[in-house]
C-alpha angles and dihedrals in degrees: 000000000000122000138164095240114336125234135193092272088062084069100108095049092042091058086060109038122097089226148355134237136175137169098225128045144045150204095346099018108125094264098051097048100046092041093058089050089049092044090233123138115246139171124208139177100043102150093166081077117106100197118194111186091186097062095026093242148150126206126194124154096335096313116115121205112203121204110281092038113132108233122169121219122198112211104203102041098037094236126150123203132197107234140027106303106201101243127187128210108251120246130216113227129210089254086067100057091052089051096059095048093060087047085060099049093062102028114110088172114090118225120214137174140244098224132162108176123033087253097075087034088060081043092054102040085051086057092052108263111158089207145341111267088185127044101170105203101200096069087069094061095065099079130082125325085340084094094052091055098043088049095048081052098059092037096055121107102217142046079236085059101045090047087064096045086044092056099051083052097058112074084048088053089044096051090046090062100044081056092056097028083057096053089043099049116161093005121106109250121203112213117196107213110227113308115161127098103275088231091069089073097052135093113258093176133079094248101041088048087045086053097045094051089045082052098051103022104244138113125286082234084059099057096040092048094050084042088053093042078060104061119101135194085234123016094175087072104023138070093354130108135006093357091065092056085048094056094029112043094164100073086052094053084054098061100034088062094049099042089054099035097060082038079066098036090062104041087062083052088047098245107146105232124190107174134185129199116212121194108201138220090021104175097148116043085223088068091061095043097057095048087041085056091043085051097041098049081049097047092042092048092043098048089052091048080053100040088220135082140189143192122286147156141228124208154130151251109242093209103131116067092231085063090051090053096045099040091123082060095048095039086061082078110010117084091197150030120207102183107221100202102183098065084036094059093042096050089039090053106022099235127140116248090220101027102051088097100072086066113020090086092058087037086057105042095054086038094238081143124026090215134344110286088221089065103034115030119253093250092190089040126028095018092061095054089052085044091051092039099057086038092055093032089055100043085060095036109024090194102044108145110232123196137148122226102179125101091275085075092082104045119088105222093059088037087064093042086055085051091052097048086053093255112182087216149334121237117213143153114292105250093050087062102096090049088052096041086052091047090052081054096048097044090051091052099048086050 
């Protein structure tokens, strides 16, 4: 699959491609982040590529690549080749499992999974991941008639409107969860309420915007004009997050209500369920405050209707540096931190999660930076403010539970430093569980 940049509504070809390259991006781009969950091999970042969607065509020093032709992509080294490469699936061998047995004996430091469908949760555990520290709920909306709904949500003009989109999203959201809650049982699962830019989810195109006034029985002027009234300067830092579940309530209801319903629905299956509820982009505790009322009033009003109950827990994503400087404040509500080090080390250095590499090449070469910060965590930078963070966090909450779910969670420089800090566990990709399990190992024993 070859794109310009990837977004969450390349979901489904991306499921069923071999690998994955864009022009723009890098270590935590979309495509990055979502190929390494998935195991797939993926290159980002070529900005030699000149992609044109119209003619189906690649472009790279004069040679043009047509739909249809093989090309082999290497993960690791960033190196494209022209042709099919022979390629065999790797094997674990039985020295692998006794390694990691022996990792386990001497880590303090627990390793969890990003995971978004109960397929890469049954991967991870596998692994052995001992829970997931990042559920992304928008990857669920991109199947079936999921999409339509969601759509019909965002493009309604009314909170009235986006309630009856938003019910018939629910029992697809809840099923989703019982998937992942199932494979995780008795495993604490962390669920990131909605976080991306609304305009990601809509139809940019004639025929998606068509299909989406036939749904909902209004004009195709309608639907161009609310699509246009969605786009932003700057989505990275506008309508995402935790703001989105403040001006619009409703969505958190929603999955509220799913998250803890199929908590319930499980529970009279057996199925040992220990959820936790992350509200994302926090920067003011007042934020939180107002999503963690929204949750408890659902939760409170759904487990009467019910007449049962059950444990869960209410947090946040550090991933804005005001958050960082004011965590005694925000520990005073939330019950956890999850550090999202992606979107931390954007916002702390200014860098753009999907442009840094116009410019990292020349950075690195006249060592300007050791290694991209997007890859090793920015120890002086980006690990203080998660040091000061869990320090200030803690003196306010002893028993604050502290983890880190960005990409940083499966490299083992910045696993030791988490180790360091007094971290309860890192979250990465499942296939980057057994190196960070190892690290955990290593990091214990150097104490």
């Amino acid at each position: 699959m070859v794109r310009i940049e990837t977004s969450p509504e390349d979901l489904a070809g991306m499921q069923v491609a071999e690998g994955i390259l864009t022009a723009r991006g890098g270590m935590t781009s979309h495509a990055a982040v979502v190929a390494r969950g998935m195991g797939k091999c993926c290159v980002s970042g070529a900005g030699a590529l000149n992609i044109n969607y119209k003619n189906k065509t690649v472009e790279v020093d004069g040679q043009v690549f047509k739909e249809g032709d093989y090309i082999s992509l290497n993960g690791t080294t960033g190196e494209i080749y022209e042709g099919k490469v022979e390629t065999q699936e790797a094997e674990v061998s039985g020295d692998f499992s006794k390694l990691m047995e022996l990792a386990d004996k001497y880590t303090k430091l627990q390793v969890r999974t990003n995971a978004d469908t109960p397929h890469d949760a049954t991967v991870a555990r596998n692994f052995g991941a001992v829970g997931i520290g990042l559920c992304r709920t928008e990857h669920m909306f991109f199947e079936g008639d999921k999409i339509k709904a969601m759509r019909e949500m965002i493009l309604s003009e009314d909170a009235e409107g986006r309630k009856k989109a938003l019910e018939k999203i629910l029992p697809y959201q809840q099923e989703d969860f019982k998937g992942i809650f199932k494979a995780m049982d008795g495993c604490p699962v962390t669920v990131r309420l909605l976080d991306p830019p609304l305009h990601e989810f809509v139809p940019h195109d004639e025929k998606g915007q068509q299909e989406m006034a036939d749904t909902m029985g209004v004009s195709v002027d309608y639907i161009r004009q609310r699509v246009e009234s969605l786009c932003e300067h700057n989505p990275m830092l506008g309508h995402r997050g935790c703001r989105l579940g403040n001006t619009y309530p409703e969505i958190t209801q929603m999955q509220t209500l799913a998250i803890l319903g199929a908590a319930l629905e499980l529970k009279k299956e057996g199925v040992t369920v220990l959820p936790e509820i992350m509200v994302p982009l926090t920067g003011i505790l007042y934020e939180f405050k107002e999503q963690e009322k929204v949750i408890r009033d659902e939760a409170e009003k759904l487990f009467a209707e019910k007449g049962d109950r059950i444990d869960y827990k209410v947090g946040t994503m550090i991933e804005i540096p005001r958050a960082a400087l004011t965590a005694d404040r925000i520990a005073s509500s939330a019950e956890f931190f999850s550090f999202g080090t992606n979107d931390l080390t954007q916002m702390t250095f200014g860098y753009s999660r999907d442009d840094i590499a116009s410019f990292l090449p020349i950075y690195l070469e006249k060592k300007i930076l050791k290694v991209d910060p997007f890859q090793v965590l920015d120890q002086n930078g980006v690990g203080q403010l998660v040091r000061m963070a869990t320090e200030k966090g803690r003196a306010i909450r002893p028993d604050l539970k502290c983890g880190i779910c960005g990409e940083h969670g499966g490299e083992p420089s910045s696993v030791k430093f988490y180790h360091k800090v007094g971290l309860n566990y890192v979250s990465c990709s499942p296939y980057r569980v057994p190196i960070a399990r190892l690290a955990a190992a290593q990091a214990a024993i150097e104490e």
